[in-house]
DSSP file (Angstrom, degrees, kcal/mol; ACC not computed):
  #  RESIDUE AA STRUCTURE BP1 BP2  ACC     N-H-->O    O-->H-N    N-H-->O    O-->H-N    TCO  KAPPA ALPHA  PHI   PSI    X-CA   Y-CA   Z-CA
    1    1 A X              0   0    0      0, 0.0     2,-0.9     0, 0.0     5,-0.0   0.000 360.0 360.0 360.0 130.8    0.0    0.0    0.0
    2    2 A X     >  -     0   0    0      1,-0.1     4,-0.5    48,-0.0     3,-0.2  -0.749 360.0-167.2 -70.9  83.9    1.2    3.6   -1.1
    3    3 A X  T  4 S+     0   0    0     -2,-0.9    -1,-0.1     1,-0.2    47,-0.0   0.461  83.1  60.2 -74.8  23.2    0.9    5.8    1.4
    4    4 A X  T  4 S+     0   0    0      1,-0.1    49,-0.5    48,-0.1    -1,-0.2   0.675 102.9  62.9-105.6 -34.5    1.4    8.9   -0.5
    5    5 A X  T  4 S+     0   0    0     -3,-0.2     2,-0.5    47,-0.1    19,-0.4   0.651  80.7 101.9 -80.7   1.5   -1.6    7.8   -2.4
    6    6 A X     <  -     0   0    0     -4,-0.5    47,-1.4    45,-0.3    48,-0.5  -0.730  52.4-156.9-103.0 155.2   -4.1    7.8    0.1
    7    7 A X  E     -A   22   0A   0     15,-2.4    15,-2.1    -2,-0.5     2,-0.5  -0.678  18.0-152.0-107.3 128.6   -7.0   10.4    1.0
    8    8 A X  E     -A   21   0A   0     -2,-0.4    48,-2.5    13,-0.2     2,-0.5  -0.966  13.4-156.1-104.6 139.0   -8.2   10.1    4.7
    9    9 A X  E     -Ab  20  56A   0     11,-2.6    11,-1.5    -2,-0.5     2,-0.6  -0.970   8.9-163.4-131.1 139.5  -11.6   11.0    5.2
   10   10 A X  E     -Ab  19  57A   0     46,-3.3     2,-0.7    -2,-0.5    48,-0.7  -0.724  21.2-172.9-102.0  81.6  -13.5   12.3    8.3
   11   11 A X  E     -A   18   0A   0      7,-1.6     7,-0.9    -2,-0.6     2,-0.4  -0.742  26.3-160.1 -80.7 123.8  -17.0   12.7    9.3
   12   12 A X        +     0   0    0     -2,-0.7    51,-0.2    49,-0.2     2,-0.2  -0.735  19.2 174.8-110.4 139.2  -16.3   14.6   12.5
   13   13 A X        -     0   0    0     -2,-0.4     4,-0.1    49,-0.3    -2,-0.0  -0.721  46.3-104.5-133.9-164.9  -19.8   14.2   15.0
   14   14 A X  S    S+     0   0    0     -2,-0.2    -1,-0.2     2,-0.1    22,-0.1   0.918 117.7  12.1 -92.4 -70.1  -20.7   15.3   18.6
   15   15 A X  S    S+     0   0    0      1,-0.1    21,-0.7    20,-0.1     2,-0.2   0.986 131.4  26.9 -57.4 -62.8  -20.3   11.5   20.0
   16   16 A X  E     - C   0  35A   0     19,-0.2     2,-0.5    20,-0.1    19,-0.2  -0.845  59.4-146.9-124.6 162.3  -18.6    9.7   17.2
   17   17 A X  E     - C   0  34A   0     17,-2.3    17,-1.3    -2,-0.2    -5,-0.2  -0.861   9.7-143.2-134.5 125.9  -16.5   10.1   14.4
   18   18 A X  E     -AC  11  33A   0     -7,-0.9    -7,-1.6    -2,-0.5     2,-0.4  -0.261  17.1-173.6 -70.2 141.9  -16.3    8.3   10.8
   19   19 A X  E     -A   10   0A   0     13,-3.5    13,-0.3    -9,-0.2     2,-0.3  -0.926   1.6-174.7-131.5 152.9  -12.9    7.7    9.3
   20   20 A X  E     -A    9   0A   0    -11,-1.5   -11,-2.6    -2,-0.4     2,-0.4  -0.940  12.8-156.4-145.7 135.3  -12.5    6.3    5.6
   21   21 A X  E     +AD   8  30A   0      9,-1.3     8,-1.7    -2,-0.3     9,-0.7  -0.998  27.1 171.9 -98.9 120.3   -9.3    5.4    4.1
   22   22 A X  E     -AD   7  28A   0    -15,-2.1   -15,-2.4    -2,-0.4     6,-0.2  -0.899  27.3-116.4-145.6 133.1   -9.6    5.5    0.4
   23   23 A X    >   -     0   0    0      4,-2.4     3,-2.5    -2,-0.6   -17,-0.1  -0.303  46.6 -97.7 -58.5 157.1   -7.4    5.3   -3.2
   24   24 A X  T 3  S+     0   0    0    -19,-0.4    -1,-0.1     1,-0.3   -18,-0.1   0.603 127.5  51.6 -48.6 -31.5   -7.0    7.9   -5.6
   25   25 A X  T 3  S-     0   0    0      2,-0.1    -1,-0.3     1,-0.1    -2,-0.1   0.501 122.0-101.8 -98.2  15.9  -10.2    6.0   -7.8
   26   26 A X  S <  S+     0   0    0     -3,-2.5    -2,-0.1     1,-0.3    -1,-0.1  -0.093  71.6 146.0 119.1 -44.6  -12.4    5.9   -4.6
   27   27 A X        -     0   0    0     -5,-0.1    -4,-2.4     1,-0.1    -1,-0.3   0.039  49.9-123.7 -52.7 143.1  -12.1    2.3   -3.3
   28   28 A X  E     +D   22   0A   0     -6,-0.2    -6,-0.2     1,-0.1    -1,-0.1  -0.545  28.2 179.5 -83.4 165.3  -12.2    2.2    0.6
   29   29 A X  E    S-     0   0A   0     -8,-1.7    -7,-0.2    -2,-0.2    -1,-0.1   0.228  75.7  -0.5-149.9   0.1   -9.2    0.4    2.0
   30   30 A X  E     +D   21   0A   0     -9,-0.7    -9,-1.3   -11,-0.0     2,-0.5  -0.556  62.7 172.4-177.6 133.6  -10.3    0.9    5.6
   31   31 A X        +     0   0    0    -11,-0.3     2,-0.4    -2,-0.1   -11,-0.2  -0.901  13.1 157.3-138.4 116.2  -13.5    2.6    7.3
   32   32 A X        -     0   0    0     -2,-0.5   -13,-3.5   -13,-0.3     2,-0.3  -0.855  40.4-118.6-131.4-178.7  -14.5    2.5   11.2
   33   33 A X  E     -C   18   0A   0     -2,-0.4   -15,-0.2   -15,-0.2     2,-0.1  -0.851  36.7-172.3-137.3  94.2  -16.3    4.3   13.2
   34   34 A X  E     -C   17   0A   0    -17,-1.3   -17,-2.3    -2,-0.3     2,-0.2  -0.286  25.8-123.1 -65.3 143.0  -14.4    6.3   16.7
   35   35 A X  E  >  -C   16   0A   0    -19,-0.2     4,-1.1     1,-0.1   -19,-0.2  -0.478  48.2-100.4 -83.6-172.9  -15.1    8.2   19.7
   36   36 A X  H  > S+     0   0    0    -21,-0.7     4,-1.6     2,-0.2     5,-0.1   0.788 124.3  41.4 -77.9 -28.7  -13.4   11.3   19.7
   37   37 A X  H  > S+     0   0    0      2,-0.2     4,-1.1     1,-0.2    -1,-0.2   0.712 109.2  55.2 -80.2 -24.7  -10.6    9.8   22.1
   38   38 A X  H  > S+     0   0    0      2,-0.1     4,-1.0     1,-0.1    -2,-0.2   0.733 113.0  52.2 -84.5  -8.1  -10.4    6.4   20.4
   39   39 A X  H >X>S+     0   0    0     -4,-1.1     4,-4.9     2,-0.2     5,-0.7   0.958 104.7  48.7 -71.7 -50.4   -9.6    9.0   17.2
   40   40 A X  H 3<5S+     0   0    0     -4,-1.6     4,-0.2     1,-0.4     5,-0.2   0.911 115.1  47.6 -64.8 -38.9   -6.8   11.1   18.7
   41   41 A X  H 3X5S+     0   0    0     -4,-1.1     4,-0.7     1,-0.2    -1,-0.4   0.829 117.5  41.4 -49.7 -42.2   -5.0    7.9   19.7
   42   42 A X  H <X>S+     0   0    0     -4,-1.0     4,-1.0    -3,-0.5     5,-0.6   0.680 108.0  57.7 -89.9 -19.2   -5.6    6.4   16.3
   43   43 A X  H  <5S+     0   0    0     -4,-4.9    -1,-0.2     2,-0.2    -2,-0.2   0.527 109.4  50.0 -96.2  -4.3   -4.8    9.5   14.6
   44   44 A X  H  4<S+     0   0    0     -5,-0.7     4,-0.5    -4,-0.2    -2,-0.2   0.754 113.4  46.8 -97.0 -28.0   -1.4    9.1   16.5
   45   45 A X  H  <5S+     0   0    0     -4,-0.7    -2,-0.2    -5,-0.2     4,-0.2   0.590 113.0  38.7 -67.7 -37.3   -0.9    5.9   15.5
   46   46 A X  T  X5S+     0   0    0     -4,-1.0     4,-2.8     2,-0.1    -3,-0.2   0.642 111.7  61.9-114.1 -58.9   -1.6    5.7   11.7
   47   47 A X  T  4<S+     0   0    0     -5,-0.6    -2,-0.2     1,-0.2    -3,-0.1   0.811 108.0  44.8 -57.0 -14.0    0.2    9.2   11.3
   48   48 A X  T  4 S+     0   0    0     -4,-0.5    -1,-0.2     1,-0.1     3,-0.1   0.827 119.0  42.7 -49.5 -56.8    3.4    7.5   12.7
   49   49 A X  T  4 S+     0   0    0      1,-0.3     2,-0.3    -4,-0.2    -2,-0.2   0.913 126.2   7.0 -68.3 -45.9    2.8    4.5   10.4
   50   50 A X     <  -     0   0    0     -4,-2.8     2,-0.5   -48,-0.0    -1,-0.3  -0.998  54.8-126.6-159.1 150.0    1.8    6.5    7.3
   51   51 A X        -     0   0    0     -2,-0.3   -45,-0.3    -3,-0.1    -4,-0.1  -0.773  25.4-146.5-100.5 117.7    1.3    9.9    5.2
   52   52 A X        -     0   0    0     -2,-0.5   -45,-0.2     1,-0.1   -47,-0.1  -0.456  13.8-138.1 -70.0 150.8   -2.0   10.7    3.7
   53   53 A X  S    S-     0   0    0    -47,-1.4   -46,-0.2   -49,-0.5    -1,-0.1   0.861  87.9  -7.8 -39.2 -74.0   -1.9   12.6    0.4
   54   54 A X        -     0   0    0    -48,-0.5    -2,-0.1   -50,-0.1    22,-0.1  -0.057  55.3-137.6 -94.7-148.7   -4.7   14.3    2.0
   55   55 A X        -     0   0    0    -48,-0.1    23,-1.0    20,-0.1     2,-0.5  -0.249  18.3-165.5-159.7  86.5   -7.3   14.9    4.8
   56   56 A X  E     -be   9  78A   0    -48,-2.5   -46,-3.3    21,-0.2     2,-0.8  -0.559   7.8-153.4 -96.4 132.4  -10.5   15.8    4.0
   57   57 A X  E     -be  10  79A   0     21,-3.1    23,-1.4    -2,-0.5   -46,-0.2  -0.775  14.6-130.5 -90.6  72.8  -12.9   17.1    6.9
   58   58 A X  E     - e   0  80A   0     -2,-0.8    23,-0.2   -48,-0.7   -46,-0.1   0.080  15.7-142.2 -13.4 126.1  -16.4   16.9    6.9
   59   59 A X        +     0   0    0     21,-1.4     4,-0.1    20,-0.0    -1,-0.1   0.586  66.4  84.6-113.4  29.6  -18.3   20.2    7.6
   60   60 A X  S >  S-     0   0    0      1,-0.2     3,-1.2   -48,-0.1   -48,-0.1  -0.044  86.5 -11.7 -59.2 163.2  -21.0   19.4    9.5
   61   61 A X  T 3  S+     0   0    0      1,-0.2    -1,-0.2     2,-0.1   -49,-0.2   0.285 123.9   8.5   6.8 121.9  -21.4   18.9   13.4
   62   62 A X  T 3  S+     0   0    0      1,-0.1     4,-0.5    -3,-0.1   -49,-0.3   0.512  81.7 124.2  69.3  12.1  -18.5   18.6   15.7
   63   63 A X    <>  +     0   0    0     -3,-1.2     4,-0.8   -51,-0.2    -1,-0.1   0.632  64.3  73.7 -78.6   0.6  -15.8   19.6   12.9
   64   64 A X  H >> S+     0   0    0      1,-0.2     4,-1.2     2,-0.2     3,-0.7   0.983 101.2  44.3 -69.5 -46.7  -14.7   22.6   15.5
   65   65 A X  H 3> S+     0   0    0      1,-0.2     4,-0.8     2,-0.2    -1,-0.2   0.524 113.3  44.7 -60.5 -16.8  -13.1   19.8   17.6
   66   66 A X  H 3> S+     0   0    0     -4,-0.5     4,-0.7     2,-0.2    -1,-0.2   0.308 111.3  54.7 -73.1 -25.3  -11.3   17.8   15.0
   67   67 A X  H << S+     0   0    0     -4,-0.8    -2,-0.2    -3,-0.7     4,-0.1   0.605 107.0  47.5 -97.7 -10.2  -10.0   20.7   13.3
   68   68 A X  H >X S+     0   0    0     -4,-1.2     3,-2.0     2,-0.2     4,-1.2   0.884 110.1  56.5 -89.3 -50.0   -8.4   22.1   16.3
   69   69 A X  H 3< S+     0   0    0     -4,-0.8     5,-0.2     1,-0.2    -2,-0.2   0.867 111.9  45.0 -57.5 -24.6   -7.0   18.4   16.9
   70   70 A X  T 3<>S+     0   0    0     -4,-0.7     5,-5.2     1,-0.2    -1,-0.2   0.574 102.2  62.0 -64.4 -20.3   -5.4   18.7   13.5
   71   71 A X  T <45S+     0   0    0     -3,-2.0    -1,-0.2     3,-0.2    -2,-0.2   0.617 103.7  47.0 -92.4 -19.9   -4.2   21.8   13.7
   72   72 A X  T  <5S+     0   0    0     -4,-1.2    -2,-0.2     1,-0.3    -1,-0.1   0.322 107.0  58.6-115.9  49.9   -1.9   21.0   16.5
   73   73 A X  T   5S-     0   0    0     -5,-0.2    -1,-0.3     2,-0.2    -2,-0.2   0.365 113.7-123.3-100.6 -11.0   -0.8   18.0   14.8
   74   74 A X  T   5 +     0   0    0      1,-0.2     2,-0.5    -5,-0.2    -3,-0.2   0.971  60.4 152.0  59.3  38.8    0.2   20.3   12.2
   75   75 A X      < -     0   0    0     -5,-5.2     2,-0.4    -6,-0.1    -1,-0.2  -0.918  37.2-142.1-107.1 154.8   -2.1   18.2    9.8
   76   76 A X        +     0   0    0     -2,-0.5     2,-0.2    -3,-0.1    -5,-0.0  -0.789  26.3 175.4-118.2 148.3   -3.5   20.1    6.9
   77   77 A X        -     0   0    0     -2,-0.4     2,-0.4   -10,-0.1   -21,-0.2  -0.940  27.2-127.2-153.8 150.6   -7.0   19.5    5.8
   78   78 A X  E     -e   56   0A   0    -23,-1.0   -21,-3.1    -2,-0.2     2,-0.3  -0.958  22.1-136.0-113.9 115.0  -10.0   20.6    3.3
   79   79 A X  E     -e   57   0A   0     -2,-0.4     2,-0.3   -23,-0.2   -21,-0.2  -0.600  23.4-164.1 -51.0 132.7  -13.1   21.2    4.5
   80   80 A X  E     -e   58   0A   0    -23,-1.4   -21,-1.4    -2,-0.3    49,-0.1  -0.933  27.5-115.8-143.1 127.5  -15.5   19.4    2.0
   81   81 A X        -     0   0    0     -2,-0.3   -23,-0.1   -23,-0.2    -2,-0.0  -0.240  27.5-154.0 -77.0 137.9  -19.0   20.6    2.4
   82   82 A X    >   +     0   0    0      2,-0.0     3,-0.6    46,-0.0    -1,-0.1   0.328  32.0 146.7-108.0  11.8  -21.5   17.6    3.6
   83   83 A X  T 3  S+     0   0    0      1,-0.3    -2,-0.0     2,-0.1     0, 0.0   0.074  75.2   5.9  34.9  95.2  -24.9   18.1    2.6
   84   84 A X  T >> S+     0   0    0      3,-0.1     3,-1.3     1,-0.0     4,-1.0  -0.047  91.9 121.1  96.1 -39.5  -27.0   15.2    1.7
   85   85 A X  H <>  +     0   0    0     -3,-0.6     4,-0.7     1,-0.2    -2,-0.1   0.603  66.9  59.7 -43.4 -25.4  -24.1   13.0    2.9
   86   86 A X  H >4 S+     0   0    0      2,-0.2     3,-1.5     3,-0.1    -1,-0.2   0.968 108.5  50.1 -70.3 -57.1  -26.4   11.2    5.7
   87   87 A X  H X> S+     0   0    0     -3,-1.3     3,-3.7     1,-0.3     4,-2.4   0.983 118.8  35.9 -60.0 -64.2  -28.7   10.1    2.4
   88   88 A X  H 3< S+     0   0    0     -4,-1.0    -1,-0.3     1,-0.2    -2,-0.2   0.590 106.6  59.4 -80.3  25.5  -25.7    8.7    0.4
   89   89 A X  T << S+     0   0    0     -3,-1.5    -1,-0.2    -4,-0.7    -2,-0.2   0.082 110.9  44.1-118.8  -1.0  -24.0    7.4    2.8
   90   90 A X  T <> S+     0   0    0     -3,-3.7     4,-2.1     3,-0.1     5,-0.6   0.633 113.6  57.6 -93.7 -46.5  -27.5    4.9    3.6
   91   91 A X  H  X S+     0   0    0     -4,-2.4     4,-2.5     2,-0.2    -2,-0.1   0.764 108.2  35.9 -37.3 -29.5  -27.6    4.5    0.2
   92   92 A X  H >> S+     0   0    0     -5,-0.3     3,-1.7     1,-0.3     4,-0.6   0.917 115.6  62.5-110.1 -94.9  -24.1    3.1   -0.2
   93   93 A X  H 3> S+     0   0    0      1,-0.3     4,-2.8     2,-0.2    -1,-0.3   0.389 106.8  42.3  44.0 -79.4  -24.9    1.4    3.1
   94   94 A X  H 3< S+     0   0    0     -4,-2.1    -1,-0.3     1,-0.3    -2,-0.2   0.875 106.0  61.1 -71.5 -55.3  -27.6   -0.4    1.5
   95   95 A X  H << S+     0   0    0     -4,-2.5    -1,-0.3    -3,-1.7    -2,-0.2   0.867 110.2  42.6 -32.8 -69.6  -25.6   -1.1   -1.5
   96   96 A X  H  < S+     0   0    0     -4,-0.6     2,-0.5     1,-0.2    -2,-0.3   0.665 127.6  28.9 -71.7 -44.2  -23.0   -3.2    0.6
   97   97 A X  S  < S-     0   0    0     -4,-2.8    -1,-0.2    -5,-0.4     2,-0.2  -0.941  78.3-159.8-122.3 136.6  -25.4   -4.8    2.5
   98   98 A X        -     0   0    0     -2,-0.5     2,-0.1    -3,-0.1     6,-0.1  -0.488  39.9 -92.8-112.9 150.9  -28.9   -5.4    0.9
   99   99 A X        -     0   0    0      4,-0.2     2,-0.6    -2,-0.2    -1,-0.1  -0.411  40.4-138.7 -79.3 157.0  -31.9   -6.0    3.6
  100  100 A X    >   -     0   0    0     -2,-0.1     3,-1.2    -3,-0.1     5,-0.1  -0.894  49.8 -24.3-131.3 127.5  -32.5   -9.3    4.4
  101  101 A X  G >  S+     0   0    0     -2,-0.6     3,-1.4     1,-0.2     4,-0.3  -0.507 133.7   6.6  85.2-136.7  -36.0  -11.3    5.0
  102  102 A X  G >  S+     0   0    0      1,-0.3     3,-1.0     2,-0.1    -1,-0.2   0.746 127.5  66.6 -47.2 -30.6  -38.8   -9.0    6.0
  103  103 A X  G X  S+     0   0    0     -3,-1.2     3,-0.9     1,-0.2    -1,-0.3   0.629  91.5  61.4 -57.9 -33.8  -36.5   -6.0    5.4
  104  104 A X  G <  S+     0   0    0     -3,-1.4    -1,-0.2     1,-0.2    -2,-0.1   0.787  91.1  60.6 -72.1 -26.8  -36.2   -6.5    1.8
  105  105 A X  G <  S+     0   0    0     -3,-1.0     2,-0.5    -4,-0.3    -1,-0.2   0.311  90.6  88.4 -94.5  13.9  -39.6   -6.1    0.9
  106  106 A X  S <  S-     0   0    0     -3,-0.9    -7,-0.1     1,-0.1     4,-0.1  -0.847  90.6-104.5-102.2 113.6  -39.6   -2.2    2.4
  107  107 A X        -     0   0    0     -2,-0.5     4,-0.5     1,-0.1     3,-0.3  -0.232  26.9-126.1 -36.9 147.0  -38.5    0.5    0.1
  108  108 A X  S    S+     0   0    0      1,-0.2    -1,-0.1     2,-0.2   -14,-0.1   0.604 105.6  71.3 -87.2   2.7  -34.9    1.5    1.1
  109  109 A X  S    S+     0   0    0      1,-0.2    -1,-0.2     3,-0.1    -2,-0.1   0.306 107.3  42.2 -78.2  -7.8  -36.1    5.5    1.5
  110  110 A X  S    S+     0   0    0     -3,-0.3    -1,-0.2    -4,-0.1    -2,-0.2   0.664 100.4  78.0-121.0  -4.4  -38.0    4.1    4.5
  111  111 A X        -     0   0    0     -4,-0.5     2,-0.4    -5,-0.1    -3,-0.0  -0.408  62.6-155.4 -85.6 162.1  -35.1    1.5    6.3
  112  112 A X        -     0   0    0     -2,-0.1    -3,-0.1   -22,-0.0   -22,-0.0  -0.920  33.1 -98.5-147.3 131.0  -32.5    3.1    8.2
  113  113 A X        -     0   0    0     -2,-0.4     4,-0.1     1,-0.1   -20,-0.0   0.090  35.0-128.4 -59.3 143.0  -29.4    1.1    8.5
  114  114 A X  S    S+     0   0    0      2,-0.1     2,-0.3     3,-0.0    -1,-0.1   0.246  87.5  37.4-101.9  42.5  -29.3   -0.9   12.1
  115  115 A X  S    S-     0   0    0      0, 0.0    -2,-0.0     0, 0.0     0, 0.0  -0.877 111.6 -66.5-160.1 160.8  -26.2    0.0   13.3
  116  116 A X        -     0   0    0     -2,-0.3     3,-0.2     1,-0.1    -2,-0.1   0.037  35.1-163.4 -36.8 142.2  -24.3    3.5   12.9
  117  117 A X    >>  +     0   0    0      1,-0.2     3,-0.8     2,-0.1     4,-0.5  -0.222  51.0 118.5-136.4  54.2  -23.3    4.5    9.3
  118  118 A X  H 3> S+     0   0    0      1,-0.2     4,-1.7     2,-0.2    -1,-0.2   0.703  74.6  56.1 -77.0 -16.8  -20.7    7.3   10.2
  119  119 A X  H 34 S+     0   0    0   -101,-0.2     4,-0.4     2,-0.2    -1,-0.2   0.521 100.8  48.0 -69.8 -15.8  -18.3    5.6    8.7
  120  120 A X  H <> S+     0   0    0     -3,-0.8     4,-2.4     2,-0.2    -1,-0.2   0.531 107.9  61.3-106.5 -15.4  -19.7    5.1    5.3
  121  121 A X  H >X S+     0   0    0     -4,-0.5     3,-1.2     1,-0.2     4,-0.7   0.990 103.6  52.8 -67.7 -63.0  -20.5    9.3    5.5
  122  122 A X  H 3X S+     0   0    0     -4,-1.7     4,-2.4     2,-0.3  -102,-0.2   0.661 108.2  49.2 -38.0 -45.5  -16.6    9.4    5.8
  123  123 A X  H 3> S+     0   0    0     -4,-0.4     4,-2.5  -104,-0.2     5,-0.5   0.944 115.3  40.5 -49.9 -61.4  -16.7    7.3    2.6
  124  124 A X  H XX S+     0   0    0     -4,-2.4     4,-2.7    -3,-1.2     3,-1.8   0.958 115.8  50.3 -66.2 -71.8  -19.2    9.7    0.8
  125  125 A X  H 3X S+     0   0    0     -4,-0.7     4,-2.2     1,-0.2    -1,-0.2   0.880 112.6  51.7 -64.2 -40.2  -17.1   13.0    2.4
  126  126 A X  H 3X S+     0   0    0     -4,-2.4     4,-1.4     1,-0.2    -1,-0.2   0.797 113.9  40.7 -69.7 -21.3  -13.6   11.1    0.9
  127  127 A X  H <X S+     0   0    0     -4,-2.5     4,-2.8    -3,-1.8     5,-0.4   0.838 109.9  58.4 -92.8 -24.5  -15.2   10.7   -2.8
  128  128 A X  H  X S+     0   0    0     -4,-2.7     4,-1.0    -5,-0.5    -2,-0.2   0.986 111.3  49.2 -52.6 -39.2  -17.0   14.5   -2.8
  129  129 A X  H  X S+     0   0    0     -4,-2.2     4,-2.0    -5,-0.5    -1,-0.2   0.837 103.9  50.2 -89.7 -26.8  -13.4   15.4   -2.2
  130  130 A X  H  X S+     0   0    0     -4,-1.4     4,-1.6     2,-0.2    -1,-0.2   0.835 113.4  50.7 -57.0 -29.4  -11.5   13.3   -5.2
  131  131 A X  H  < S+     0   0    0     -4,-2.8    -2,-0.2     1,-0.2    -1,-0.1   0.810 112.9  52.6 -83.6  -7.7  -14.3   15.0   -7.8
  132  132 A X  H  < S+     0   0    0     -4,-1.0    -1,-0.2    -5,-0.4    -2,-0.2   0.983 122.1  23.9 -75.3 -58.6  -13.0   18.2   -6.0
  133  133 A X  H >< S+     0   0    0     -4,-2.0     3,-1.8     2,-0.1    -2,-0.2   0.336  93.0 136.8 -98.3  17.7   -9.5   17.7   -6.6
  134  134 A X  T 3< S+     0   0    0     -4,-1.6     3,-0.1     1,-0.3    -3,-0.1  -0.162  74.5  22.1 -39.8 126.5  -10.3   15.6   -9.6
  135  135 A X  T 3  S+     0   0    0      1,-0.3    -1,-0.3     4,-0.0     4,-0.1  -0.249  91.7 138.8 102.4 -50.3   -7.8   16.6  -12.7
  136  136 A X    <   -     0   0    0     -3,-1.8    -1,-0.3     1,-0.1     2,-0.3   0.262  51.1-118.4 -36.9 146.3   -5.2   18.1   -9.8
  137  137 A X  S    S+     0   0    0      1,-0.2    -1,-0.1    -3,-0.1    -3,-0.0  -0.620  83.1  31.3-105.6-178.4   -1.6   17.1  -10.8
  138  138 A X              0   0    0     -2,-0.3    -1,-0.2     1,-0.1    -2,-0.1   0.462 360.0 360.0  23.5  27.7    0.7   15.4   -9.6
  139  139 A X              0   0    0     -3,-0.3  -115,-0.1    -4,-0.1    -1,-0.1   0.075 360.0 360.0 -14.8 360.0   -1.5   13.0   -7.9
């Protein structure tokens, strides 16, 4: 794995916070979902290990705290406006896992995924932010 070629991506919340690791075409290559202390630990941990190409922020809820830890890490980061993300991030959800049994027979505009899906917003904040810097060079 190339760490110069990966984007981290953040959905920063009030309780928890989605992380996505994702290639230059999009594909995730790791996504969980943190409290804000299991972050700062991991985010000590992984920056050790490896150097993101980028860091893209979600700007929704709770990004005041995440951007203040970032700044005195001295990581540099793009806000990337999140809007809608909660709806494509079930979609893509849904996509990856399909409903099962009774659940299937339910339009998917009315299920809501049964465990948190801050991690797949992370997904959805990391690909808004390739079509952003889509074209950029040296990539």
């Amino acid at each position: 794995m190339n760490p110069r070629k990966l984007i981290l991506a953040i959905d920063p919340g009030r309780e928890k916070i989605g992380i996505a690791i994702l290639d230059l075409k999009g594909n995730v290559v790791f996504k969980t979902i943190l409290s804000f202390s299991e972050f700062t630990s991991w985010c000590g941990k992984i920056s050790s290990e490896c150097e993101f190409l980028r860091v893209a922020v979600g700007s929704g809820t709770g990004k005041e705290r995440v951007i203040d830890f970032l700044r005195q890490k001295e990581i540099s980061y793009t806000l990337v406006d999140e809007r809608g993300s909660s709806e494509e991030a079930r979609r893509l959800y849904f996509y990856e896992n399909p409903p099962r049994g009774w659940r299937r027979f339910i339009p998917l505009s009315l299920l809501f995924p049964e465990r948190s899906f801050d991690d797949w917003q992370a997904v959805v904040i990391g690909r808004r932010f390739l079509e952003l810097i889509q074209g950029e060079e040296n990539l």
